[in-house]
Structure formats: C-alpha cells, structure tokens
C-alpha positions, 0 to 999 in steps of 0.5 A: 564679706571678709576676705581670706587672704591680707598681705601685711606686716607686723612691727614689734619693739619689746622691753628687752631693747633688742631692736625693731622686729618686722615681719612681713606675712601672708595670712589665709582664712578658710576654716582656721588661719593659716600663716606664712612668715616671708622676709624678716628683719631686726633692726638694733637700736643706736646706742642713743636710742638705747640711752633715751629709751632706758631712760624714758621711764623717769620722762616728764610730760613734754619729753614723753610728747617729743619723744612720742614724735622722734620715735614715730619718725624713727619706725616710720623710717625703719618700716619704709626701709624694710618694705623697700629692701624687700620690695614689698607691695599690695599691703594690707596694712603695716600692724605696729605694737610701738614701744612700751615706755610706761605701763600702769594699769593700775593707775590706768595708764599705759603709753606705746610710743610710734603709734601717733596718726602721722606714721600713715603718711610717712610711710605711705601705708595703712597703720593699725597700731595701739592696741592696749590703751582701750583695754586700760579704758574698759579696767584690764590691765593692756596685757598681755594680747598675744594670747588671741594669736596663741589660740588661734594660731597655735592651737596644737601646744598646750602651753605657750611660752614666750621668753623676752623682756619678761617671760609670760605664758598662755593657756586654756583652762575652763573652756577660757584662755588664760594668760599673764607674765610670770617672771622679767627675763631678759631685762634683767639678763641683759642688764648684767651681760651688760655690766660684764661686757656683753649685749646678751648672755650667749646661749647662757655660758656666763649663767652657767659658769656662776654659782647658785646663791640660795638666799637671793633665790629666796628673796625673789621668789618671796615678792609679793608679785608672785603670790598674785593670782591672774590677770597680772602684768610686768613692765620695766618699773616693777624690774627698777622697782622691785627686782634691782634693788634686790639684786644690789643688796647681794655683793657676790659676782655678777655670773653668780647674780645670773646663775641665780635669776636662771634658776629664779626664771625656771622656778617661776615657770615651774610654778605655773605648769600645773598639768603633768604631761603637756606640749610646750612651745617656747618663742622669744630671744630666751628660747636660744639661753640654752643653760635656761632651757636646761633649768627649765626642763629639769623642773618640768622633767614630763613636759614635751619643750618645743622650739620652733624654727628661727622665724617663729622663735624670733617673730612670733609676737611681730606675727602676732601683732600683725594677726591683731591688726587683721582682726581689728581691720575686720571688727573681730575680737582681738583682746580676751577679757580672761586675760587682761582683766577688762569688763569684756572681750573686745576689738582693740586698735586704732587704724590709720588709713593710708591717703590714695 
C-alpha cells in the first residue's frame, strides 16, 4: 500500500545558468495530487561555476568525469545548507534533476551532472536523481519530463508554457499529452544582457528600447528546427551551433538583436497554439519579461495568459522534478512516450538510499 502523503524536496539547475532551485514540498494522493510548496531558495552560481559550466560543453572525458565529481560535492552542499537553514526534517527523499552539460539524443547521449551515488551520503538523504538517461536507452529523446507533472498537476490549463533556458510547451491532443521545446529564450536573452552589462534583461526594457530588424527575423524562423514535427529537444549546442552564429552575422546594436529574438520567441510560440480560445499558464524566469508577454499576447490575442504566484512561477520544474521522484519511488510512470519519443511509457530515475 501507497502512501498519500511524502515530504520531499525537488532541485533543479537549468540551462540559463540562474543558479540552484530548491523546493521543499509536501505533496498529498487522494483521488488526485495535490501540492504545497513551503520554503524556497535559489542559490546563483559564483562567477566561476558559470565560467566551468559555460564551457563544459567543449570538455573532454576526464574533465566531464571531474567535473561530474566537483558538482556533485557542490549540490550536495547547496542541499544540506537548505535543509539546514530551514530546518527541514522526516524527508522523503531529496529529488534532483542535476545540471545538464551535454544533450544529444541523437547520438544517444545525454549527461546531467550531480547525480553521482555518493550525493546520498554527503547529504545524509534519499536521492532520486536521473531521470533522463533511461528514456535515451529506450530511443527518446531525455526531454522533455515535465509534461507528466503538467497533467497531473495542472490539469486545469490548456496549455503549459514554460519560459527558461529555452521555452517548451505542454499539452493534450488525441487523448496523448503532447510536448516538446519551441524556441531557446533566455540562453540567448541572457547572453546579450551580458554583453550590455546586465545578468538579465529586467522585465524587458532593453528588448523594448530596440529596434525590430525583419531580415534577422526571417533567418531564424527559416531554421530547419522549426520545420521539425515533435517530439523534438534543444540544448546549449543547437544555441552555439545554430542560433549565435546567426546573430553574429547581423552588426546592428545589441538592443536591436533583443528586440528581434522577443519577437522570434512570441513568434514561435504563436505557432504552435493551434486552438483559438484556450487557458494559458505561463512559468519559468521569462514569465517576469513583461515586453515577452506583451509580444506574446499580441499573436495570440484569444488566449486567457495566466501567471501564477511567485513560487509556482519560479519553482514549478523543481516542483516537478520532485513530483517525478514521488513517482519513480512509487514505480509509477514518470516519462510519457508521446513526448519524448521512446519505444514506451515508463519510470525513470535512479534512487539512492539514504544509510540508517
């Protein structure tokens, strides 16, 4: 027999690099899950730790392997300091997603770092953590997994939106759930903020103060990504690969390279809302670029745009992560095949028992 109730935490590193997102949350199982997100924390990276993971894309091996081992000690202190602080006891488990460096299904390779066995004993804690390199095994493509926690948890939205690193979106269609990345978003943002002096475009001012530049526009919208039917995935490659190399052929101001990804973002989006009324909820760091929301509504003028309270807006994948645990703990499905592509739908995740 189940439990109904588990006291857990969910930790989330995403690809814009804003730092360590921890959650600690009580979930309860009656008919349907229900959820209470308590204390919260984002712990930023030190300006090294941006500098390494930056760069880890272009890692060797061995310096995967290290770095594999530096992180893992690092969350592993970020968590105990959180549960600390807070003084958190009678968890469950502490339910990590790690920090993605490399992601190529198509290869069938994907690498979350902090996710090695000896993160239980440094934190004293249960660790559920993983949860994409099966999904590679079984042919999908690791991603996305938070559509799961979408249907379950916020069955009342029509879509799901998330706006991070890269935006992707969630949905039912057929009596399937749908999902897959649209768009990078903040990976790129970001970058350019970076240039001007700024870790983040705040509420999209500099986007805002630029100048739209159509033939830009039209060279991203024409990449073959777009053209791709789902399931489909993005990582930091596709931005170095892709996305940059476009962006530095064009020599017009920064604020005008902004102002025409905004758009290229609500664009993309755009694209993929099919239905002409709906319910909209939008999470992740983006949902706070009100010049992107602005965008966003003006292409989808019908659409109910929902932004939820802080915690939801700024937790909801570290909510979901720690949902995926919960499952994985209780042998239940965690992937959905319909979006990621694998041969079927299955439990994900690796657990590491805490020593009594």
């Amino acid at each position: 027999m189940f439990k109904q109730n588990y006291n857990v935490i969910g930790v989330m590193s995403g690809t814009s690099l804003d730092g360590v997102d921890l959650a600690h949350i009580k979930f309860h199982k009656d008919l349907n899950w229900n959820y209470e997100i308590l204390e919260t924390s984002t712990i930023p990276y030190s300006e090294s730790w941006l500098k390494i993971l930056k760069g880890a894309v272009g890692f060797s091996e061995t310096e995967l392997e290290k770095l594999n081992i530096d992180y893992t000690n690092l969350l592993a202190h970020i968590i105990k300091d959180f549960i600390s602080n807070f003084k958190i006891d009678d968890l469950d488990a502490v339910c990590s997603h790690g920090h993605t460096v490399l992601h190529k299904p198509e290869l069938g390779f994907t690498l979350q770092i902090g996710n090695l066995p000896v993160i239980s004993e440094l934190t004293n804690q249960t660790i559920v953590c993983d949860f994409r390199v099966n999904d590679i095994r079984l042919g999908g493509q690791g991603a996305p997994l938070v559509p799961i926690g979408d249907k379950l948890l916020f069955s009342e939205y029509d879509y799901c939106l998330n706006l991070g690193g890269f935006s992707n979106i969630s949905f039912d269609e057929n009596q399937q759930r749908i999902a897959f990345d649209i768009s990078p978003v903040n990976t790129v943002l970001n970058y350019n903020s970076n240039i001007l002096g700024f870790p983040y475009d705040d509420r999209g001012l500099i986007a805002k103060s630029g100048n739209f530049n159509s033939d830009l526009f039209d060279k991203l919208n024409d990449l073959d990504f777009y053209k791709l039917s789902f399931p489909k995935s993005l990582g930091i490659e596709f931005v170095n690969e892709f996305i940059f190399p476009i962006i530095k052929s064009f020599i017009i101001p920064t604020k005008d390279i902004m102002n025409t990804f905004v758009e290229h973002i609500a664009f993309q989006i755009s694209k993929v809302i099919y239905k002409k009324r709906a319910k909209l909820l939008i999470t992740g760091g983006g949902a706070y670029n009100d010049f992107l929301l602005e965008r966003i509504k003006f292409y989808l003028p019908n659409i109910e745009v929902v932004i939820p309270d802080n915690k939801t807006i700024e937790f909801k994948e570290a909510l979901i992560f720690a949902f995926l645990g919960i499952l994985r703990m209780r042998n239940e499905i965690n992937v959905l095949s319909s979006v990621t592509g694998a041969q079927k739908n299955h439990c994900s995740g690796l657990i590491f028992e805490r020593k009594r």
